[in-house]
PDB file of N, CA, C and O in Angstrom:
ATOM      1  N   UNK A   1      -6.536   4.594   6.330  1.00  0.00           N
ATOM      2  CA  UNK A   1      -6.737   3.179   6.137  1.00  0.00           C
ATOM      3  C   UNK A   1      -5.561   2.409   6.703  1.00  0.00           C
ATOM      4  O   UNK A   1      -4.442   2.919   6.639  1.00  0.00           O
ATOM      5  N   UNK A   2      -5.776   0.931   7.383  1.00  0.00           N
ATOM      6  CA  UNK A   2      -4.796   0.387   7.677  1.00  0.00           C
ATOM      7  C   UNK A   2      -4.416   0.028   6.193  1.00  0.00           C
ATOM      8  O   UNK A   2      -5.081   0.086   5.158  1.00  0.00           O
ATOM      9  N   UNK A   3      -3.232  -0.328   6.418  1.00  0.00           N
ATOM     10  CA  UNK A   3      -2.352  -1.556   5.462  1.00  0.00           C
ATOM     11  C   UNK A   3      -1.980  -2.508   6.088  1.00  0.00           C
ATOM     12  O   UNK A   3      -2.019  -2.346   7.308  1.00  0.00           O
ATOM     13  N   UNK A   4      -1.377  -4.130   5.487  1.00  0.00           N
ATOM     14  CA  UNK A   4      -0.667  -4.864   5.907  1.00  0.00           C
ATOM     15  C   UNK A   4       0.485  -4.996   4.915  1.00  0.00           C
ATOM     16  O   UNK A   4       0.154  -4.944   3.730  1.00  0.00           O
ATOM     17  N   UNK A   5       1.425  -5.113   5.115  1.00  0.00           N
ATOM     18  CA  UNK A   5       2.337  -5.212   3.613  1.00  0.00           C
ATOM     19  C   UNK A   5       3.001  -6.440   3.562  1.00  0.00           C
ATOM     20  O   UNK A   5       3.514  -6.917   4.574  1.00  0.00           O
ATOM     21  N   UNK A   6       3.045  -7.079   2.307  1.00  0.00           N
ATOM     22  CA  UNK A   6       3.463  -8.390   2.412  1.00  0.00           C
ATOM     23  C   UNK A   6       4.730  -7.818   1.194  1.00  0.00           C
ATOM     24  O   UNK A   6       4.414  -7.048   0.287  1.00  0.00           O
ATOM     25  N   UNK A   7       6.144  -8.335   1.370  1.00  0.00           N
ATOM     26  CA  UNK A   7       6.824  -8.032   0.874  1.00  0.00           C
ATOM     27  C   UNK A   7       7.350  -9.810   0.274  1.00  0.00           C
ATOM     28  O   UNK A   7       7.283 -10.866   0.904  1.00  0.00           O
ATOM     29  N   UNK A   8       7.780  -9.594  -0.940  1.00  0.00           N
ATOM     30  CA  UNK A   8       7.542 -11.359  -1.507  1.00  0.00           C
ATOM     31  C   UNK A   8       9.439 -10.941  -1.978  1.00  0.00           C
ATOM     32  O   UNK A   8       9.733 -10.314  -2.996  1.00  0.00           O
ATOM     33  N   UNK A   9      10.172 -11.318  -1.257  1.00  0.00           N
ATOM     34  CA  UNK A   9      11.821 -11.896  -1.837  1.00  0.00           C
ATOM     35  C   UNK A   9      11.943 -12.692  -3.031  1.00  0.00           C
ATOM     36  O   UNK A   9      11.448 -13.818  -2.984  1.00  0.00           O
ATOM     37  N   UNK A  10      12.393 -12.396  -3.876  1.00  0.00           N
ATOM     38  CA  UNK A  10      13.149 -13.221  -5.139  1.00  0.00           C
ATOM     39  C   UNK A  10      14.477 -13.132  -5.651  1.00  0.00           C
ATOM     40  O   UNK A  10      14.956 -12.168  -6.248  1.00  0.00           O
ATOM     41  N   UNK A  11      15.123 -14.380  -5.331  1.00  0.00           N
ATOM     42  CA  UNK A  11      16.835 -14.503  -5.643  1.00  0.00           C
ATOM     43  C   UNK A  11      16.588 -15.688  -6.850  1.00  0.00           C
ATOM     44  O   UNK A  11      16.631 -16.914  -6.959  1.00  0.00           O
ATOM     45  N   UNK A  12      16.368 -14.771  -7.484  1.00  0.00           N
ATOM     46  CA  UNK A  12      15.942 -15.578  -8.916  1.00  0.00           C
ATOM     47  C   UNK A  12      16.871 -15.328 -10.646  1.00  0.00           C
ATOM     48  O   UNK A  12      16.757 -14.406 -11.454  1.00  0.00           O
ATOM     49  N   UNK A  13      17.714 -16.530 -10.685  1.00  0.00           N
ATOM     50  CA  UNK A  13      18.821 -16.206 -11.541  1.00  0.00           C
ATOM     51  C   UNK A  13      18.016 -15.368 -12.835  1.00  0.00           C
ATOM     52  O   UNK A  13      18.899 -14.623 -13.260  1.00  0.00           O
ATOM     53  N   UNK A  14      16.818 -15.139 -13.631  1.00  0.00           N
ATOM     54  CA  UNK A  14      16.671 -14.134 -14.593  1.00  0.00           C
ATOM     55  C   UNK A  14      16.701 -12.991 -14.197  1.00  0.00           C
ATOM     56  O   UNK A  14      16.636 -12.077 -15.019  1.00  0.00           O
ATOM     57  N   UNK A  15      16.813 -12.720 -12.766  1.00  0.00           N
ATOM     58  CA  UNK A  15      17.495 -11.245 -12.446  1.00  0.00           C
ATOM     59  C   UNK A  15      18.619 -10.590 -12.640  1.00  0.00           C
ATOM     60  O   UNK A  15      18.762  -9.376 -12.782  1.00  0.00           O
ATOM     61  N   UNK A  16      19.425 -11.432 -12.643  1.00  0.00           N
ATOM     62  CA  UNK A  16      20.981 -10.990 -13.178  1.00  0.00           C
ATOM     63  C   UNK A  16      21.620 -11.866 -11.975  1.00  0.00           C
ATOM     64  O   UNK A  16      21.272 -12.598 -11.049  1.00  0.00           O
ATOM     65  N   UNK A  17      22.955 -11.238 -12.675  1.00  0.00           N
ATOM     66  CA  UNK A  17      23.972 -11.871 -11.052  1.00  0.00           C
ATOM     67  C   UNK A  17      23.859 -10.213 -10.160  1.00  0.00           C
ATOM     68  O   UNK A  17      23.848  -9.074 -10.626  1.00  0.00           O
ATOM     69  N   UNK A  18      23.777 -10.791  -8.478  1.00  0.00           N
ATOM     70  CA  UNK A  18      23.510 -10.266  -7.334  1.00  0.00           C
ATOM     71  C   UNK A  18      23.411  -9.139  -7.580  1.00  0.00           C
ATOM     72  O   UNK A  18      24.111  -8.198  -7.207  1.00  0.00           O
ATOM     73  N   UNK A  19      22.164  -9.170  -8.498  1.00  0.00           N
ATOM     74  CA  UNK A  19      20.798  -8.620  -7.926  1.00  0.00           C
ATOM     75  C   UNK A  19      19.445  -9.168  -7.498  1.00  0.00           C
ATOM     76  O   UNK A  19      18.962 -10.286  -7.677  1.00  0.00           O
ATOM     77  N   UNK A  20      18.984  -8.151  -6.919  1.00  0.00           N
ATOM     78  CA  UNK A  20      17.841  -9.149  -6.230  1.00  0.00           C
ATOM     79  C   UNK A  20      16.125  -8.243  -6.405  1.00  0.00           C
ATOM     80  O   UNK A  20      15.973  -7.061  -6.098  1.00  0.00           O
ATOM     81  N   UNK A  21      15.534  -8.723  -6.698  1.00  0.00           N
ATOM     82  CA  UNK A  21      13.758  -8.069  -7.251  1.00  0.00           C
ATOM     83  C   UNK A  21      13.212  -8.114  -5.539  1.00  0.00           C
ATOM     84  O   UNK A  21      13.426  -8.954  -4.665  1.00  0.00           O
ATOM     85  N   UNK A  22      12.502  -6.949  -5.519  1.00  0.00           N
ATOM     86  CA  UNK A  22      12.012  -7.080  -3.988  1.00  0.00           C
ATOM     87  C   UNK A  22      10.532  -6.562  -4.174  1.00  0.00           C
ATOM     88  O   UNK A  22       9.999  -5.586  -3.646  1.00  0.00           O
ATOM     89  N   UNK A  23      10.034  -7.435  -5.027  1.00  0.00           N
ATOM     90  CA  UNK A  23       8.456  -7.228  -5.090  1.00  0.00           C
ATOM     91  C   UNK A  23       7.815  -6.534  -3.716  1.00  0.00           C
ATOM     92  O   UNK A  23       8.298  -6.606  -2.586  1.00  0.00           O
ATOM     93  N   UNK A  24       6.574  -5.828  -4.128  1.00  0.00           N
ATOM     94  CA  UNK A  24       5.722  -5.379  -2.613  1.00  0.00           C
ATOM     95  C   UNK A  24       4.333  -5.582  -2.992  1.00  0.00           C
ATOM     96  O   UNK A  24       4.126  -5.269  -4.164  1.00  0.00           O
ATOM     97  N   UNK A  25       3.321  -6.008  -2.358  1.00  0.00           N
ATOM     98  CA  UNK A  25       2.039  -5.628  -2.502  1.00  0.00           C
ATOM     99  C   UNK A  25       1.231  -5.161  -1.569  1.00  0.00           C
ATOM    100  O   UNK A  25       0.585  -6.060  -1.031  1.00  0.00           O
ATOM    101  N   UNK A  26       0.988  -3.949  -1.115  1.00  0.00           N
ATOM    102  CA  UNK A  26      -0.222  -3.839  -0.465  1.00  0.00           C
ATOM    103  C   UNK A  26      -1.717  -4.027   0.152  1.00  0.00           C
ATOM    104  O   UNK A  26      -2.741  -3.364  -0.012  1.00  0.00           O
ATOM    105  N   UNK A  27      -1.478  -5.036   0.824  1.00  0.00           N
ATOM    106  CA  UNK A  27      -2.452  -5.023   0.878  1.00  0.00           C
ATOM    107  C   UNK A  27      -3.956  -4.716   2.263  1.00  0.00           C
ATOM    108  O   UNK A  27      -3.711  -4.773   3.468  1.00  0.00           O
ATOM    109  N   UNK A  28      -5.062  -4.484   1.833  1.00  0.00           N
ATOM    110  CA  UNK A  28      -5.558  -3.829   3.494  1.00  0.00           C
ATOM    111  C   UNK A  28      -6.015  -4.887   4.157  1.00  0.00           C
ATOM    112  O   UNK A  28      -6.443  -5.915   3.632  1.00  0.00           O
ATOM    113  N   UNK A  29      -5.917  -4.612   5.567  1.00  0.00           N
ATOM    114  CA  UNK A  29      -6.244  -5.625   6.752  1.00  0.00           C
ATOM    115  C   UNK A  29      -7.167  -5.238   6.799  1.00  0.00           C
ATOM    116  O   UNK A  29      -7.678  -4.120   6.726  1.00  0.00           O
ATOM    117  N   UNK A  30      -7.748  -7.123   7.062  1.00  0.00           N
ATOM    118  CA  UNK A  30      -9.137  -7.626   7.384  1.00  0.00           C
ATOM    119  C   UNK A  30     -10.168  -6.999   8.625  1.00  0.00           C
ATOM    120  O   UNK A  30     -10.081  -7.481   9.755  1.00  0.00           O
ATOM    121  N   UNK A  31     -10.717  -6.378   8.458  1.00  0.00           N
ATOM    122  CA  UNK A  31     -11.039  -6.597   9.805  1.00  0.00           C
ATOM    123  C   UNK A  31     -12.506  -6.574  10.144  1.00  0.00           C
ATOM    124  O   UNK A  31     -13.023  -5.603   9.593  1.00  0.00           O
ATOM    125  N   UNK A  32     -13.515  -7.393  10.959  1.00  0.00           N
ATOM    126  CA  UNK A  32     -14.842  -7.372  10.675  1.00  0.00           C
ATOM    127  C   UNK A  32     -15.659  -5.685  11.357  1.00  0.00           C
ATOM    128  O   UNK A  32     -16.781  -5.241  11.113  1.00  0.00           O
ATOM    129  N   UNK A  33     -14.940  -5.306  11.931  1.00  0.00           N
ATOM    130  CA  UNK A  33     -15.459  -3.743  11.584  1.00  0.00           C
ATOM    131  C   UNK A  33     -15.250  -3.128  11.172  1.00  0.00           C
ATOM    132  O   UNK A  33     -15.535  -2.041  11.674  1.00  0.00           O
ATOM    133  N   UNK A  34     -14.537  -3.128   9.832  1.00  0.00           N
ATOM    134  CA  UNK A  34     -14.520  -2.402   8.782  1.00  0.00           C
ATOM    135  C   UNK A  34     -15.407  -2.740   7.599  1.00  0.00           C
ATOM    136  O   UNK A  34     -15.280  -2.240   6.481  1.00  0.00           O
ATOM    137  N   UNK A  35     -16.619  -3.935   8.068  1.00  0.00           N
ATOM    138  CA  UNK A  35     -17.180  -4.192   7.131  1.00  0.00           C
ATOM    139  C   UNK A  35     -18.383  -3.316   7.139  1.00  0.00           C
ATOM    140  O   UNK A  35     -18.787  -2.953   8.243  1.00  0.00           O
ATOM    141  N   UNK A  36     -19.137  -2.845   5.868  1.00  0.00           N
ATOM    142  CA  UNK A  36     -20.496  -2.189   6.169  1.00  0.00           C
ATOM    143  C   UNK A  36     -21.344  -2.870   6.876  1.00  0.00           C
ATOM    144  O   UNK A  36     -22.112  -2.204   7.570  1.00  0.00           O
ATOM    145  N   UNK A  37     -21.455  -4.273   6.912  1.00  0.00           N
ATOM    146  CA  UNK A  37     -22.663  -4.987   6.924  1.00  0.00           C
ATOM    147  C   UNK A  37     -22.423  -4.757   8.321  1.00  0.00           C
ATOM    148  O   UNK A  37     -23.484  -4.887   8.933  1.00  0.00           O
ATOM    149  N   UNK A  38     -21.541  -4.492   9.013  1.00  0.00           N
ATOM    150  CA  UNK A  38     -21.296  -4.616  10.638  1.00  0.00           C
ATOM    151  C   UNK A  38     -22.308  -3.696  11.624  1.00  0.00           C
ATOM    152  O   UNK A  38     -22.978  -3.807  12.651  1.00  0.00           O
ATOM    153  N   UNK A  39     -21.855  -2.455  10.327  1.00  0.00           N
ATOM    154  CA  UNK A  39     -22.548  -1.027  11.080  1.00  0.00           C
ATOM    155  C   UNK A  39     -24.273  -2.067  10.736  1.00  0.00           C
ATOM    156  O   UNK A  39     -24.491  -2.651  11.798  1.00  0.00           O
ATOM    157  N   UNK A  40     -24.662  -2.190  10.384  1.00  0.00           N
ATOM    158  CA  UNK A  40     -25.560  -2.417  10.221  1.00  0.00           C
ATOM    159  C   UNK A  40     -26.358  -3.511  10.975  1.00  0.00           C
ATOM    160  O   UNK A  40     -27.513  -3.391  11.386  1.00  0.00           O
ATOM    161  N   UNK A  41     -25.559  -4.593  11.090  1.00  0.00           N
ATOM    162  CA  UNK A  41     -25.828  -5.269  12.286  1.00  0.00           C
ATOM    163  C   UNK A  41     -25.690  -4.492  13.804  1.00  0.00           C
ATOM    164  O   UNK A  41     -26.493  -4.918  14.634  1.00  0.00           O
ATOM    165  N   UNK A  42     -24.964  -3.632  14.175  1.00  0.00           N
ATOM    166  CA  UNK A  42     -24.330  -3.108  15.184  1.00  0.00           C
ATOM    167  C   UNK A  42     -25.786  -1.947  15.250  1.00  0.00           C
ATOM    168  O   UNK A  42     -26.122  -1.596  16.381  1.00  0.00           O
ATOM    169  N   UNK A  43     -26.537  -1.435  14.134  1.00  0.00           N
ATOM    170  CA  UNK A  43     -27.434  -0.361  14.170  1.00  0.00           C
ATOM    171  C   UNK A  43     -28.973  -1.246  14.472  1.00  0.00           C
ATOM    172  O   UNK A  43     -29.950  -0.710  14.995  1.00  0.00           O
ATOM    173  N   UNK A  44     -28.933  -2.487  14.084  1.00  0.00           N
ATOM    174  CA  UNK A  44     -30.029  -3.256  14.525  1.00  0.00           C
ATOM    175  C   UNK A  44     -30.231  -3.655  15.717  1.00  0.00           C
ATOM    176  O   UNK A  44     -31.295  -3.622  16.335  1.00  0.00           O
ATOM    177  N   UNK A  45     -29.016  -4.118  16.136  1.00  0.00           N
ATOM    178  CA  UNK A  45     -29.097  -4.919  17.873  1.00  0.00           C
ATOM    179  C   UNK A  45     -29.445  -3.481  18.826  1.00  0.00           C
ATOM    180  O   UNK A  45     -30.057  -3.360  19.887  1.00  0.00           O
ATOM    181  N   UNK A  46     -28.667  -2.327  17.812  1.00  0.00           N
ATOM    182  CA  UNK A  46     -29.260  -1.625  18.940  1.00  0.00           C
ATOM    183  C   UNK A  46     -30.597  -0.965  18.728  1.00  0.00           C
ATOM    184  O   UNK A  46     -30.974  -0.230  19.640  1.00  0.00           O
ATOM    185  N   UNK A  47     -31.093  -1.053  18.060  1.00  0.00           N
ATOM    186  CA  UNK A  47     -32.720  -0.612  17.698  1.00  0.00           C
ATOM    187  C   UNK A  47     -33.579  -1.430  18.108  1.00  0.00           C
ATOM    188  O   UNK A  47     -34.751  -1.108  18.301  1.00  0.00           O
ATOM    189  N   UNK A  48     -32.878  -3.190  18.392  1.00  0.00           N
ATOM    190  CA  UNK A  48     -33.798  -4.050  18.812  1.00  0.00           C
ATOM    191  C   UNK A  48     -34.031  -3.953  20.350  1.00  0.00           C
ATOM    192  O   UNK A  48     -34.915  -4.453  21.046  1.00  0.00           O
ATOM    193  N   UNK A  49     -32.633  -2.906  20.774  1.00  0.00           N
ATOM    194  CA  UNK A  49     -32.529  -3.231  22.055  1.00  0.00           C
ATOM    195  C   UNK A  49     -33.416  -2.067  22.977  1.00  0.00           C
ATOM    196  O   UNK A  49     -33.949  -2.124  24.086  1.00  0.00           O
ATOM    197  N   UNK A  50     -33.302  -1.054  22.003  1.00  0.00           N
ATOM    198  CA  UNK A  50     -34.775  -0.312  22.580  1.00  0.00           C
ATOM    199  C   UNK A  50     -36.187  -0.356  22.369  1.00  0.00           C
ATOM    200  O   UNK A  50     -37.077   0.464  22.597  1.00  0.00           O
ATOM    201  N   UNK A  51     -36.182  -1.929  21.700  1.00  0.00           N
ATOM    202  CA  UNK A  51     -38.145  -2.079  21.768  1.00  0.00           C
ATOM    203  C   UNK A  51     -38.215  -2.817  22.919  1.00  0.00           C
ATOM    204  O   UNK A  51     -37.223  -2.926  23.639  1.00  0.00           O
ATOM    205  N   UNK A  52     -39.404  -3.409  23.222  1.00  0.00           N
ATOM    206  CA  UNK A  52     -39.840  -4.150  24.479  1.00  0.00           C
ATOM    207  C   UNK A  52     -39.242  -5.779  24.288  1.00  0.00           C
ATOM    208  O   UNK A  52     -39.207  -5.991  23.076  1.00  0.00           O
ATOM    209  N   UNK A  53     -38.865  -6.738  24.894  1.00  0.00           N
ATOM    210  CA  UNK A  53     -37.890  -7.792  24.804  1.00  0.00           C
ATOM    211  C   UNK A  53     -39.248  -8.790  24.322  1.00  0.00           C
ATOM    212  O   UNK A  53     -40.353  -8.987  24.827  1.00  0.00           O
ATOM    213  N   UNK A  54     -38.502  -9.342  22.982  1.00  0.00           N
ATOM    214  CA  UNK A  54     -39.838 -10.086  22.387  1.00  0.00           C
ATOM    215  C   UNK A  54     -40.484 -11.629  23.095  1.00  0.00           C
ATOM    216  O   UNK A  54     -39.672 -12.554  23.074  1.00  0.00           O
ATOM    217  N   UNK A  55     -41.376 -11.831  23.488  1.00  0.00           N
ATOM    218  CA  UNK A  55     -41.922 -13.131  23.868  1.00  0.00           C
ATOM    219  C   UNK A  55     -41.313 -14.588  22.941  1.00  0.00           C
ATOM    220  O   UNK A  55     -40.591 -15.455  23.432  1.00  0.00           O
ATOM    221  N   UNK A  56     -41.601 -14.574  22.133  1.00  0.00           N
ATOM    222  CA  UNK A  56     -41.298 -15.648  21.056  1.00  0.00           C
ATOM    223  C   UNK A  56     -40.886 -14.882  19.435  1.00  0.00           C
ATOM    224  O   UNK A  56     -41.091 -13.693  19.195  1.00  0.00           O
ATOM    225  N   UNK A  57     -40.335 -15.778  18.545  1.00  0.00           N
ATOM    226  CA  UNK A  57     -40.051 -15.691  17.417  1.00  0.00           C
ATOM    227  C   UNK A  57     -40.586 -14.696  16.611  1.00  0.00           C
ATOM    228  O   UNK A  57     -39.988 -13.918  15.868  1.00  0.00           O
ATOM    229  N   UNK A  58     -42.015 -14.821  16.880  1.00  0.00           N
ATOM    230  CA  UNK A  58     -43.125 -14.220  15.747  1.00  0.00           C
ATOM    231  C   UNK A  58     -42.540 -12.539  16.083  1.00  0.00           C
ATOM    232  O   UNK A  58     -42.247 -11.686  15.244  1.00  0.00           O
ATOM    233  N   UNK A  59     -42.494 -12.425  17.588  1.00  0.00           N
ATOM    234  CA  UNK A  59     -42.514 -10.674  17.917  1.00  0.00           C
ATOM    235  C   UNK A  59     -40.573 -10.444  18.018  1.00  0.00           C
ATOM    236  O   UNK A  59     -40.116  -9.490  18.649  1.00  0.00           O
ATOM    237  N   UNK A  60     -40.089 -10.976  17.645  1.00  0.00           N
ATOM    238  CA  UNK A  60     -38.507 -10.962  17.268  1.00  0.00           C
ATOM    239  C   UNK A  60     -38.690 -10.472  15.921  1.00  0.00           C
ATOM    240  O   UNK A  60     -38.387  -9.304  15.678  1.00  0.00           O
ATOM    241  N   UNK A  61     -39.212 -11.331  14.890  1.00  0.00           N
ATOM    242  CA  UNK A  61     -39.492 -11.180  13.727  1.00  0.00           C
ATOM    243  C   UNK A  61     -40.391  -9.904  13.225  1.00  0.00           C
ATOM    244  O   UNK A  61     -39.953  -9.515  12.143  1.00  0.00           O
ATOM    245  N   UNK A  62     -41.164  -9.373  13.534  1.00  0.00           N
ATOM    246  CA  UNK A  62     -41.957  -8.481  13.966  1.00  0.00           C
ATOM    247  C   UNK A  62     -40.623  -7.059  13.777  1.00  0.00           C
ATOM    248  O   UNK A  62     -40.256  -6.322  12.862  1.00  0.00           O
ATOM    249  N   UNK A  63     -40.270  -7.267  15.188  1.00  0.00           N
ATOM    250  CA  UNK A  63     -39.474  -5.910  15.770  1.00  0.00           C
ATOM    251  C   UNK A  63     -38.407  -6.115  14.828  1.00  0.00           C
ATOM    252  O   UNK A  63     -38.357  -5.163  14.050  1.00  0.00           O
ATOM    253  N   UNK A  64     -37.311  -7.213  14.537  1.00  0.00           N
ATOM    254  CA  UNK A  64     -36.456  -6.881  12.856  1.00  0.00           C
ATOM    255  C   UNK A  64     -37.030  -5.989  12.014  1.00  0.00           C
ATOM    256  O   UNK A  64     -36.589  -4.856  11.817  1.00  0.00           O
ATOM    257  N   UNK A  65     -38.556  -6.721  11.218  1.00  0.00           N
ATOM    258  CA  UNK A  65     -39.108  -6.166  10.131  1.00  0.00           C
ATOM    259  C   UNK A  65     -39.139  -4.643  10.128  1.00  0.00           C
ATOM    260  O   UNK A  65     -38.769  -3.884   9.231  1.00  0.00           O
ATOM    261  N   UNK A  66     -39.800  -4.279  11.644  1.00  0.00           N
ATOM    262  CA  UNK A  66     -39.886  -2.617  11.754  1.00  0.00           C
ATOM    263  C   UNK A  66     -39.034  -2.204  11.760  1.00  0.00           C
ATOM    264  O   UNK A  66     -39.008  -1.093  11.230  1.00  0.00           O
ATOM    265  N   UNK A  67     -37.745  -2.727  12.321  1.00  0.00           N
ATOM    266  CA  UNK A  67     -36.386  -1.838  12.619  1.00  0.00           C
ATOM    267  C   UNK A  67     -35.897  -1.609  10.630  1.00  0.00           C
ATOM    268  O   UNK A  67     -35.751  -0.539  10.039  1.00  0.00           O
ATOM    269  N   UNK A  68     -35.822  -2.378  10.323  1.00  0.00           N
ATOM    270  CA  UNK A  68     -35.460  -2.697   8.788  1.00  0.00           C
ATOM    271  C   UNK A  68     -35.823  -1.630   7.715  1.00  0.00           C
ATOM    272  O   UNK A  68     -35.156  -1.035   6.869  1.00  0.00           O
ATOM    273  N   UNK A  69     -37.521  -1.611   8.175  1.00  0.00           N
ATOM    274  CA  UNK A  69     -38.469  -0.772   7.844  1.00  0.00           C
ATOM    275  C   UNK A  69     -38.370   0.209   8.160  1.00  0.00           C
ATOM    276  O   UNK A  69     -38.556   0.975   7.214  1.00  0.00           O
ATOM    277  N   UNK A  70     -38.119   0.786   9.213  1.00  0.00           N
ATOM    278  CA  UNK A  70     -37.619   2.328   9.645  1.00  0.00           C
ATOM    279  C   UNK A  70     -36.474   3.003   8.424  1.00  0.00           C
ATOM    280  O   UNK A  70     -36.567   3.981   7.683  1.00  0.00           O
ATOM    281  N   UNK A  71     -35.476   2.052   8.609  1.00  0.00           N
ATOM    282  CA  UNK A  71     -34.408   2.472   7.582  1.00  0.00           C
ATOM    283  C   UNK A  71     -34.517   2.701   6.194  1.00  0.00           C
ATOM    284  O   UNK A  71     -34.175   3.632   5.465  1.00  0.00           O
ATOM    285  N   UNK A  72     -35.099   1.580   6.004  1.00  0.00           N
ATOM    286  CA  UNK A  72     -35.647   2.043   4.250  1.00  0.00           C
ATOM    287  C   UNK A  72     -36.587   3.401   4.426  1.00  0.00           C
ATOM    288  O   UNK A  72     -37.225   3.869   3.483  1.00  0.00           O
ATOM    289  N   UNK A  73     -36.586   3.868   5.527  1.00  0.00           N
ATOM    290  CA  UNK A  73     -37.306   5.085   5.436  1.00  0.00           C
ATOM    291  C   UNK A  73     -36.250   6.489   5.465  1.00  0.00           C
ATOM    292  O   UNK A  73     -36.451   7.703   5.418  1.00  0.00           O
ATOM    293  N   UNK A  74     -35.579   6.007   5.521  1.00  0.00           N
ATOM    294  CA  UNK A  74     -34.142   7.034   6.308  1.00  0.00           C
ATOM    295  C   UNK A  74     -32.984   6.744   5.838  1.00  0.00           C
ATOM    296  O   UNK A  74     -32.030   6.801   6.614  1.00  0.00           O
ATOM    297  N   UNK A  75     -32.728   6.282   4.176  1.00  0.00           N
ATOM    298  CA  UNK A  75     -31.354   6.315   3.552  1.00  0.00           C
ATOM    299  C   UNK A  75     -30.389   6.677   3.831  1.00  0.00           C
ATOM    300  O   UNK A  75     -29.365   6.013   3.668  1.00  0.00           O
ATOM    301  N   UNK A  76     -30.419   7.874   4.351  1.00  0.00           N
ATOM    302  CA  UNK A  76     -29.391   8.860   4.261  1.00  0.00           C
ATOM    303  C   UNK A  76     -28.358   7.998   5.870  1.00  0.00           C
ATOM    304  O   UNK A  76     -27.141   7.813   5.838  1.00  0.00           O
ATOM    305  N   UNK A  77     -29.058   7.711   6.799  1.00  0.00           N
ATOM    306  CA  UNK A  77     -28.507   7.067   7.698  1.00  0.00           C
ATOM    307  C   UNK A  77     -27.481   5.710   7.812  1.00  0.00           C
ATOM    308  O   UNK A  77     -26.624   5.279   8.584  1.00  0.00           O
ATOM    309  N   UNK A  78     -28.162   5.310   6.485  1.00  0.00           N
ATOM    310  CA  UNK A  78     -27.640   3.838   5.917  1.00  0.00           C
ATOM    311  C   UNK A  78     -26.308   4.341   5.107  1.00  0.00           C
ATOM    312  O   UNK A  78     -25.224   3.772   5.239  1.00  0.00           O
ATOM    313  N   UNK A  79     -26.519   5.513   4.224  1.00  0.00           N
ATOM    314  CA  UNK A  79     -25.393   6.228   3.389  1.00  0.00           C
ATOM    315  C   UNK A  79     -24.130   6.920   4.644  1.00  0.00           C
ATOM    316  O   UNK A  79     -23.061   7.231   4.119  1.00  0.00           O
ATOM    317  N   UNK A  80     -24.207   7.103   5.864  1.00  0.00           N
ATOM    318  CA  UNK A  80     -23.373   7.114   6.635  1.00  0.00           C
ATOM    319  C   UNK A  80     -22.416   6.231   7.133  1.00  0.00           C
ATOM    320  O   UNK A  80     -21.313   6.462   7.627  1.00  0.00           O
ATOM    321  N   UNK A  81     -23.190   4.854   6.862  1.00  0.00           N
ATOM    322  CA  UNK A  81     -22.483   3.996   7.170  1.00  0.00           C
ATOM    323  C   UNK A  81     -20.875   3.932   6.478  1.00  0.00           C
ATOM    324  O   UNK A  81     -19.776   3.670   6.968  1.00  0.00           O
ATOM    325  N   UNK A  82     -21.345   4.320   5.055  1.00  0.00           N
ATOM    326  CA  UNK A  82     -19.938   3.964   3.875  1.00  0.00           C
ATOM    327  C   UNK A  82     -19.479   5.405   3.893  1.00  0.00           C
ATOM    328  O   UNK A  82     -18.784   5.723   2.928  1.00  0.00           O
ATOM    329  N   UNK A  83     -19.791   6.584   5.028  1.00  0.00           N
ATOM    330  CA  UNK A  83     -19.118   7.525   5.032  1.00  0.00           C
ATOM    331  C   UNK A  83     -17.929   7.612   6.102  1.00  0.00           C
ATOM    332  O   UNK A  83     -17.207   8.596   5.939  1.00  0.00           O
ATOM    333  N   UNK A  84     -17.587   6.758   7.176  1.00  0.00           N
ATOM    334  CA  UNK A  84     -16.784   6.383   7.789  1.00  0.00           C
ATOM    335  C   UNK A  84     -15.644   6.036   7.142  1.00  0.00           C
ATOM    336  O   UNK A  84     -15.533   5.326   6.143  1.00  0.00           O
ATOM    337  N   UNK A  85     -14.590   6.723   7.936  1.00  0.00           N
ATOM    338  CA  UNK A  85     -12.962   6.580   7.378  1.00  0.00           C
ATOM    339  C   UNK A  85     -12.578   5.344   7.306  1.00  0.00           C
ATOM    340  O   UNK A  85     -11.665   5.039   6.539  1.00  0.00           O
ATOM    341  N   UNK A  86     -13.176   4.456   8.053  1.00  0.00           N
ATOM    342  CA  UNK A  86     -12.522   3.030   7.970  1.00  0.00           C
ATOM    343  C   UNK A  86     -13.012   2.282   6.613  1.00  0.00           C
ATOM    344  O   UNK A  86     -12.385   1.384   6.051  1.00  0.00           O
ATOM    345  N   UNK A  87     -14.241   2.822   6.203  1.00  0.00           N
ATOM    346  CA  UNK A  87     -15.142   1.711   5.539  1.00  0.00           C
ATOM    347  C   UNK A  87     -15.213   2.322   3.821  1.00  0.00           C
ATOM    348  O   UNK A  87     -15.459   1.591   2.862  1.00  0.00           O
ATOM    349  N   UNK A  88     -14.988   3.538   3.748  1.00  0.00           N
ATOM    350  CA  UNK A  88     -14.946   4.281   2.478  1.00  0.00           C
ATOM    351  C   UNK A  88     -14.296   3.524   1.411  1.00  0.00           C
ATOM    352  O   UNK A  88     -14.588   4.186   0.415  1.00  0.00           O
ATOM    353  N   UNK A  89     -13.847   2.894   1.162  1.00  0.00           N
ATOM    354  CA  UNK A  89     -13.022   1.922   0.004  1.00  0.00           C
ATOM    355  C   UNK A  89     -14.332   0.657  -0.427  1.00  0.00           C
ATOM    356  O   UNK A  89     -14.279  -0.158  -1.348  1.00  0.00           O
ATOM    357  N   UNK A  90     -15.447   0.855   0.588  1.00  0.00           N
ATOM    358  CA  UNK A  90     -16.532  -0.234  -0.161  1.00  0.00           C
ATOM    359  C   UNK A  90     -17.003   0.800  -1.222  1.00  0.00           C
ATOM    360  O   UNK A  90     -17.324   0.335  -2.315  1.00  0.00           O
ATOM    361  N   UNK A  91     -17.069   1.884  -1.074  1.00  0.00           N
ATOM    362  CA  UNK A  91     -17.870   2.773  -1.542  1.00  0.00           C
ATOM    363  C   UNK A  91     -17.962   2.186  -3.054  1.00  0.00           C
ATOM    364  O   UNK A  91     -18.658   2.754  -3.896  1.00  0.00           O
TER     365      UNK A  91
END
């Protein structure tokens, strides 16, 4: 997993005299492909991109529904998604 670390300084007299508290928090970087929903968008465009190129809306809408529909047929494919090293912390 990435990290970003934000380290927060405090020269704050209930510390004593010169000493100094050097808080840390960890925290993980953003990033939009580390999101699940990505793989998932990223698994549609390309499922859309091997049907025939839709005329209008209705057969856009159409070829989503089936692609969508395929998957709810095939869990286990969707459960890969949150098996990726980057993305495992949605789990």
């Amino acid at each position: 997993m990435i990290f970003a670390v934000l380290i927060l300084f405090s020269y704050n007299p209930i510390f004593g005299q010169g000493e100094a508290a050097v808080p840390f928090l960890l925290l993980q970087q953003f990033q939009l492909t580390t999101q699940p929903g990505e793989y998932l968008n990223c698994d549609l465009k390309y499922g859309l991109s091997q049907k025939v190129r839709p005329k209008n809306d209705e057969q856009l809408k159409n070829n989503v529904q089936s692609h969508m529909k395929l998957l709810q047929r095939k869990p286990d494919g969707v459960v890969k998604y949150f098996k990726h090293k980057c993305i495992k912390y949605a789990v």
